[in-house]
C-alpha positions, 0 to 999 in steps of 0.5 A, spaced: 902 301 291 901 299 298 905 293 301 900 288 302 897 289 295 904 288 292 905 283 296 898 279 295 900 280 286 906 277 288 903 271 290 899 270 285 904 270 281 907 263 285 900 262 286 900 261 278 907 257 278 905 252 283 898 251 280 901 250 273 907 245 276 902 241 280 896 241 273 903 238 269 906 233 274 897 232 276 896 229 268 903 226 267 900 221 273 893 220 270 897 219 263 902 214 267 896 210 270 891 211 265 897 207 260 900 202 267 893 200 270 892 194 271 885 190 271 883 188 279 882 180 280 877 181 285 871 185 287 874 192 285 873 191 278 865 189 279 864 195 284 868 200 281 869 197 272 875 196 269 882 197 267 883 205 266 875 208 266 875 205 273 879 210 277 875 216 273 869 213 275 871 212 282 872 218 282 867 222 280 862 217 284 866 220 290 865 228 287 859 227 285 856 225 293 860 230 295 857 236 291 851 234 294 852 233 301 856 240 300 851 244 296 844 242 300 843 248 305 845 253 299 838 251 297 835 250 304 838 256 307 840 263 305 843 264 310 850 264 313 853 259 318 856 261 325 858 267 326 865 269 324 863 269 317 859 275 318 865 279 319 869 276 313 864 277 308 863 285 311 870 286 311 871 283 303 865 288 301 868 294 305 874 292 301 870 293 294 867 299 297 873 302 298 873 303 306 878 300 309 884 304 310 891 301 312 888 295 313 883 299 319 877 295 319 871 301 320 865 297 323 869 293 328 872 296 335 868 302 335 868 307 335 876 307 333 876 301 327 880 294 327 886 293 325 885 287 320 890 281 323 886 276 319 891 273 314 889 277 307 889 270 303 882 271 307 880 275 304 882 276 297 880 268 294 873 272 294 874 278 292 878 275 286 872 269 285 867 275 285 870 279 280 870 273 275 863 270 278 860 277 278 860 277 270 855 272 270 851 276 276 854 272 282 853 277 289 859 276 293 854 274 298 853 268 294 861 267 292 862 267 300 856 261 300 860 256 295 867 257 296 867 253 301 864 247 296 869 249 292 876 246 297 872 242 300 871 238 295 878 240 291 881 237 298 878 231 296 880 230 289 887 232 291 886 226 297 884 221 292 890 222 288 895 222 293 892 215 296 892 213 288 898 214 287 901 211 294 897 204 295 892 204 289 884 203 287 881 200 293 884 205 299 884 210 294 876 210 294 875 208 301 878 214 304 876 219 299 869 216 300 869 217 308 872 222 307 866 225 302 862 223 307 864 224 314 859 230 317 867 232 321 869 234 313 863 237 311 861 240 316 866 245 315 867 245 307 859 245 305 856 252 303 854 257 306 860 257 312 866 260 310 872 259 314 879 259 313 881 252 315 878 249 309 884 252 306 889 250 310 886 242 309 886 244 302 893 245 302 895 239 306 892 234 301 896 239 296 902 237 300 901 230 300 900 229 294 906 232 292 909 227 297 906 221 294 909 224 287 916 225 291 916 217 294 913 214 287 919 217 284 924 212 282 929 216 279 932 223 283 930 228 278 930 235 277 922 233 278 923 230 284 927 235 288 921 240 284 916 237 289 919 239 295 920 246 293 914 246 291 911 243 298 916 249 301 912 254 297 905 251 299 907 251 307 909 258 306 902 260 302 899 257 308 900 263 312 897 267 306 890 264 308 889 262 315 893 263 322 892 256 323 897 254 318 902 253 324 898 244 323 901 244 316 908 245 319 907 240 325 903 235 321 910 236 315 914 236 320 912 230 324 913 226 317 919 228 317 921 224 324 918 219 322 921 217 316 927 218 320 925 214 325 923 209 319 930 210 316 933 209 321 930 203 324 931 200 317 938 202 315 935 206 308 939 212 308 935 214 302 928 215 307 933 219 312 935 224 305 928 224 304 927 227 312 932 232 310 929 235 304 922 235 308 926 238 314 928 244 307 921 244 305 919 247 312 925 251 312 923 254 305 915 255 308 918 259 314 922 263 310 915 265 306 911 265 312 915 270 316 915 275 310 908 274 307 904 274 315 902 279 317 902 282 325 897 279 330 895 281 337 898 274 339 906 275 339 907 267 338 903 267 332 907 274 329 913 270 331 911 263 329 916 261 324 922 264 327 919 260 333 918 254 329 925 255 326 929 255 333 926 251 337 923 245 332 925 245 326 932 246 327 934 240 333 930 236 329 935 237 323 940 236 327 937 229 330 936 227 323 943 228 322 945 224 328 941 218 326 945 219 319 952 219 322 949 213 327 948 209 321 955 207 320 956 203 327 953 197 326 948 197 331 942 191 332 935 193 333 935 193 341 941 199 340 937 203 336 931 202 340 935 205 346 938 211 342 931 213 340 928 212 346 934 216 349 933 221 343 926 223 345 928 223 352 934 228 351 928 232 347 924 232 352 928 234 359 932 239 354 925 242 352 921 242 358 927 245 362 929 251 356 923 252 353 917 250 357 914 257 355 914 255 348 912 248 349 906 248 353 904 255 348 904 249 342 900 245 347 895 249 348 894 252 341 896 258 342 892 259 348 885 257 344 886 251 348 887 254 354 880 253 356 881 260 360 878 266 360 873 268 354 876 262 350 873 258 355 866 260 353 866 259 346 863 252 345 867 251 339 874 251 343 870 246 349 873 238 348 868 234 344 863 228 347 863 222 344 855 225 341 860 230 338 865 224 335 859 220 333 856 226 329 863 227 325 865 221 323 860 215 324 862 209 322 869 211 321 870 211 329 869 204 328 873 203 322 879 207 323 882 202 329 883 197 324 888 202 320 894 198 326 893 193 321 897 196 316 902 198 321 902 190 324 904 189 316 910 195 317 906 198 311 912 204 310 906 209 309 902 208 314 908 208 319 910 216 318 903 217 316 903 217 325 907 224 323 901 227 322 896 223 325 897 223 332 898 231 332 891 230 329 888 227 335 891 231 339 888 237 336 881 232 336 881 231 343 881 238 345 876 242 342 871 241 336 873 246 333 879 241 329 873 236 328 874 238 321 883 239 321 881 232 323 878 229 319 883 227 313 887 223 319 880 218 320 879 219 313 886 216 311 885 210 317 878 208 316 880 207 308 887 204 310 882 199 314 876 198 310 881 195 305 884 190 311 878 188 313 877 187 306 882 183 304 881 179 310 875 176 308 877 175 300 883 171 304 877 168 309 871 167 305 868 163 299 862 168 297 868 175 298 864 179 292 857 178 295 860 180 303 865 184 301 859 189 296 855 189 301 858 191 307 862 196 304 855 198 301 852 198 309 859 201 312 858 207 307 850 208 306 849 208 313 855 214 314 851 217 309 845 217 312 848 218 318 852 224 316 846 228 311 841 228 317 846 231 321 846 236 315 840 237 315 839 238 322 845 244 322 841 251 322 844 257 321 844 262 328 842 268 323 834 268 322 829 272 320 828 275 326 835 277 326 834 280 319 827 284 320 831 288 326 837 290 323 834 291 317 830 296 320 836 299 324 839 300 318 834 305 315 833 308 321 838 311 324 845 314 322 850 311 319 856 312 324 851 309 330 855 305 334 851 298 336 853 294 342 851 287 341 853 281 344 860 280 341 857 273 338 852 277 334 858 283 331 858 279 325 850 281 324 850 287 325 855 289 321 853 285 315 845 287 315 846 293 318 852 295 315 852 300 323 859 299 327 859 295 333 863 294 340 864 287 338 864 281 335 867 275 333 873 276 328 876 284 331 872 285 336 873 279 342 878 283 345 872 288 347 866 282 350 868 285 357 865 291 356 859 288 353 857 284 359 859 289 364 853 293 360 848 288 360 850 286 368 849 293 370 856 294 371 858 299 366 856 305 367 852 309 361 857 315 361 861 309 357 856 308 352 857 315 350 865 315 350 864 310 345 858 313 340 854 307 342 847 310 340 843 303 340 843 297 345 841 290 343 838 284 347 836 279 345 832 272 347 838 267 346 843 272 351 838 269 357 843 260 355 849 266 354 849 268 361 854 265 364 858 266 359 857 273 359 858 273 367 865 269 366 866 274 361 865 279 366 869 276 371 863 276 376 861 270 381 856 266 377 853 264 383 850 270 385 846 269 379 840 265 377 835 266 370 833 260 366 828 259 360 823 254 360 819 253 353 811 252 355 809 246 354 802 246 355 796 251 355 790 246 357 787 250 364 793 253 365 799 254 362 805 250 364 812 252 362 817 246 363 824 245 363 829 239 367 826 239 375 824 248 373 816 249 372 812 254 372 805 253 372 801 260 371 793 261 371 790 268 367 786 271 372 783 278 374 790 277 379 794 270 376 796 265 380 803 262 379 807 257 383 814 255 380 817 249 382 824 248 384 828 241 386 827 244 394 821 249 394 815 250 391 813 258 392 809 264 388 814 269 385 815 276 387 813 279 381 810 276 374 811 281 368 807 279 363 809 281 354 802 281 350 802 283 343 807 290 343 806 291 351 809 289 358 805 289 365 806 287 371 801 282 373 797 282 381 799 276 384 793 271 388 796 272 396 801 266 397 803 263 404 811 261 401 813 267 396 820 268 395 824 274 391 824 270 384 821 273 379 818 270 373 818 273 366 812 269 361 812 271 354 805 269 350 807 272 344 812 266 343 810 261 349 816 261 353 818 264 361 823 267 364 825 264 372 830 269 375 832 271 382 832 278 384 839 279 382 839 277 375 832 281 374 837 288 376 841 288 371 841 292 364 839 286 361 834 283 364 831 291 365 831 292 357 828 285 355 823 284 361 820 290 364 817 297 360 822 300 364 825 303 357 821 303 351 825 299 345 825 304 338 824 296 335 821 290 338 818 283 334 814 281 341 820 278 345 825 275 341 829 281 339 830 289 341 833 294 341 834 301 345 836 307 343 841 311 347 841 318 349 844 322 353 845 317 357 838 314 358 834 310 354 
């Protein structure tokens, strides 16, 4: 048996036993609550019933709106969002076929396979659902849609649970609702996006629900130290699902320091015991991880939970011991605060100094953060706008500050709960992409301070039941319309067009042609034409170079045969990717210009438009085209014209002021194409503007694709 199906068995196996220990320790709760529950004084009992039925409606209530929100575009849309899914859903139906050998995925880097990196958790939750789902004639393209419906909406409950169990009814429901609602969580968690961080979150709610059992506990039993055991497991499994499960350890470990710093402060030795078995949890999820992860390209995320271990997990645990120790001295207030503070400082000279390197590869989330190279192309991995902010979380931006409430009342959950927020924020100032990492964090605060807000106005106010109902209907109908029209409004990159060409690639040509294609589209052509690629989004970024130095003209065609690349696709959307694709080639972007602009009037002529760029062109025996820049207006070089299935160079009326730009007008579709001479030479714009190669496959301007033989077209 090979060793990562052996060792994929065995994690089933601990798979099972956790999730048995967390359905027992999950019901002795519900019965405990279900026979403790007490009846709410206030508008709690009114908006949400009475006594026991009042946590079960509440929650079902939550469930229920989350299922919508995350079930929508499984019956809007057939297909998949972004593009990593693509490769993913390949790679798993590649693994039923039977093709993938010693973990060499054949259809990327081509013509030589990919070694697959990716955690196999990735892959195996699917293949494990659809041989269950595929009884009632599930495709596994249709498991990959639901999936992610699946944890998103258990990641809720488990959240739900966990706040139940630390504060109660009210901060239970508000944060479960923001959380339900937020389009940060959503996006990421409804269907047709599967990605591997919904695991990850699905995991930390796990694990804070197994805290919450852990500081519920009154008695030090077997069962209490089995919730950090089981915690240990949890972190280590991480590493089974996703290479981002480093943020579970970060997020564990900053708990820890800060239940230290707590215990510390407040001379509780048991908060400071409670630190070290948290710091064990981690030692355990190392161990795990170190044996069940396998290699990536990146030596840090090979090497992260020996990393891990040496330079945090380890001085932390010897800090922890220090303050243990410290708290024999009698010390006031002022001196602890000096002895943490000089504590931190120690921490940071030392780790600056010696492990610099290793700090600053945290810092810039193993290089995702760096912003450098292909990294800083990827829309995904720029720093969020306050338009990208408003559109996750809504309202619980507004709400969420009024969490230092809770801190001003030195509310002792709230205070290490910092452990793990602020290394959220962190992750949510740098990059989009850990919106969704996010959004448990401004869940938990903007629960945290709609409760506060709350409980201000029942202390303030004589009508509390009205004001209270209705602004917590406002605050959360208004993030529910907010967030389901930001739904609505998110489409998939994938498209008819898309599909109609690959479908056609599929049944005309041979199975081991290689297609270059813009790395972002790998997925695509891997799934639809089931064809190997250069490139794409999962395996292949390491080779977008090559792509863009092809589509730039600076590959030479010798290398496409090297490889067995047979065809060559272009497409309209590569015309807003073109200074991605000069960075990624290491090119000047100031020599080149090319900018669409959609047409926006036909009435007398046609009028193409964008920002301070128009093209104004009249149809004539010889056309009369002006465009319009900031500094000139100027009749273009040369107009190419795209009618139906034909490209012609068009005569020009004779103008005073006319420069080397050339313009590209697309009837077929409506748009232009401005470029100047430079940008017009290259392969790209030869292929998907001129006649100079005929395409085996055009739709008329918004896909082609060209064969190539013998080193032509």
């Amino acid at each position: 048996m090979p060793l990562h199906l052996s060792r994929f068995l065995q994690l089933l196996v601990i798979i099972f036993d956790i999730k048995v220990f967390v359905i027992n320790v999950s019901r002795s709760i519900v019965v405990k609550f279900i026979t403790k529950c007490h009846v709410y004084n206030s508008w709690g009992c009114k908006l949400l019933g009475e006594k026991v039925s009042s946590s079960k409606r509440a929650i079902i209530i939550i469930l229920l709106i989350a299922l919508v929100f995350r079930i929508y575009p499984l019956f809007k849309y057939k297909y998949l969002f972004g593009f990593d899914p693509y490769v993913h859903v390949s790679v798993v139906r590649e693994i039923i076929r039977n093709n993938v050998h010693d973990l060499v995925y054949p259809l990327s880097n081509a013509p030589y396979g990919a070694k697959i990196t990716e955690p196999l958790g990735l892959y195996y939750i699917p293949i494990c659902l659809y041989k269950f789902l595929s009884i009632f004639g599930v495709s596994l393209y249709d498991t990959f849609r639901i999936i992610p419906i699946i944890f998103g909406i258990s990641t809720i409950l488990f959240f739900y649970l966990a706040m139940l169990n630390i504060y109660g009814r009210k901060e239970a429901f508000f944060s479960a609702m923001f959380l339900s609602l937020m389009y940060g969580h959503v996006h990421r968690s409804m269907a047709n996006y599967y990605r591997g961080d919904n695991y990850i979150l699905f995991l930390f709610s796990i694990a804070l629900f197994l805290l919450s059992l852990a500081f519920k506990s009154k008695e030090k039993t077997v069962k209490f130290y089995g919730y950090f055991l089981a915690l240990g497991l949890i972190l280590g499994l991480s590493a089974f699902f996703w290479w981002g499960y480093q943020t579970l350890f970060i997020f564990t470990l900053g708990i820890s320091i800060m239940l230290a710093i707590k215990g510390f402060l407040t001379e509780k030795k048991q908060d400071l015991i409670v630190s070290l078995l948290l710091l064990g949890s981690i030692l355990i999820g190392s161990i795990i991880a170190k044996l069940i992860s396998g290699p990536h390209w990146s030596a840090f995320y090979t090497n992260f939970p020996i990393i891990f271990l040496k330079y945090f997990l380890f001085p932390s645990i010897l800090a922890v011991l220090a303050l243990f120790l410290l708290l024999k001295l009698e010390l006031d207030s002022k001196q602890k605060v000096i002895i943490l503070s000089f504590l931190g400082l120690f921490g940071i000279i030392v780790g600056t100094k010696f492990f610099g390197k290793e700090l600053n590869v945290f810092l810039k989330g193993f290089g995702y953060l760096s912003k450098e190279g292909l990294y800083g192309t990827i829309m995904e991995l720029q720093r969020p706008g306050f338009s990208d902010l408003w559109s996750a979380f809504s309202l619980a931006l507004i709400i969420s500050p009024l969490y230092a409430l809770k801190l001003q009342k030195k509310d002792n959950f709230a205070l290490i709960s910092l452990g793990w927020i602020v290394p959220s924020l962190y992750l949510l100032s740098n990059a989009v992409r850990f919106m969704f990492l996010s959004s448990l964090a401004l869940a938990f605060m903007g629960g945290l301070g709609l409760a506060e807000l709350i409980n201000l106005i029942e202390e303030k106010t004589s009508k509390k039941q009205v004001i209270s109902f209705f602004l917590i209907l406002l605050i959360f109908s208004s993030m529910g319309y907010l967030s389901f029209n930001s739904v609505r409004n998110t489409k998939p990159f994938m498209n008819k067009y898309w599909e109609n060409a690959l479908l056609y690639l599929k049944d005309n040509s041979n199975e081991n042609d290689v297609v270059l294609t813009w790395w972002d589209y790998g997925g695509f052509v891997q799934y639809y034409a089931e064809r190997p690629t250069i490139s794409d989004s999962v395996y292949g970024q390491g080779n977008a170079w090559y792509v863009a130095k092809y589509y730039l003209g600076l590959l030479p065609e010798e290398e496409l045969q090297k490889r067995n690349v047979k065809y060559v696709i272009v497409n309209l959307d590569l015309i807003n990717k073109f200074g991605a694709i000069l960075e990624t080639a290491n090119v000047k972007s100031e020599d080149y210009f090319i900018i669409l602009l959609p047409l926006k009037s036909s009435v007398g002529a046609l009028l193409f438009s964008r920002a301070e760029y128009n093209i104004l062109a009249k149809p004539g025996e010889r056309w009369e085209v002006k465009v319009t820049t900031p500094r000139l207006v100027f009749t273009p070089n040369e107009v190419w014209i795209e009618r139906g299935k034909e490209i012609t160079k068009v005569k020009l009326k004779e103008s005073v002021m006319q420069t080397n730009a050339i313009v590209y007008i697309n009837l077929n579709y409506g748009y232009a194409v401005l470029m100047n001479e430079k940008a017009f030479n290259t392969t790209l714009a030869k292929l998907m503007f001129t006649n100079e190669s005929t395409p085996v496959y055009s739709d008329g301007g918004i896909l082609k694709i060209f064969k190539v033989s013998s080193g032509e077209k």
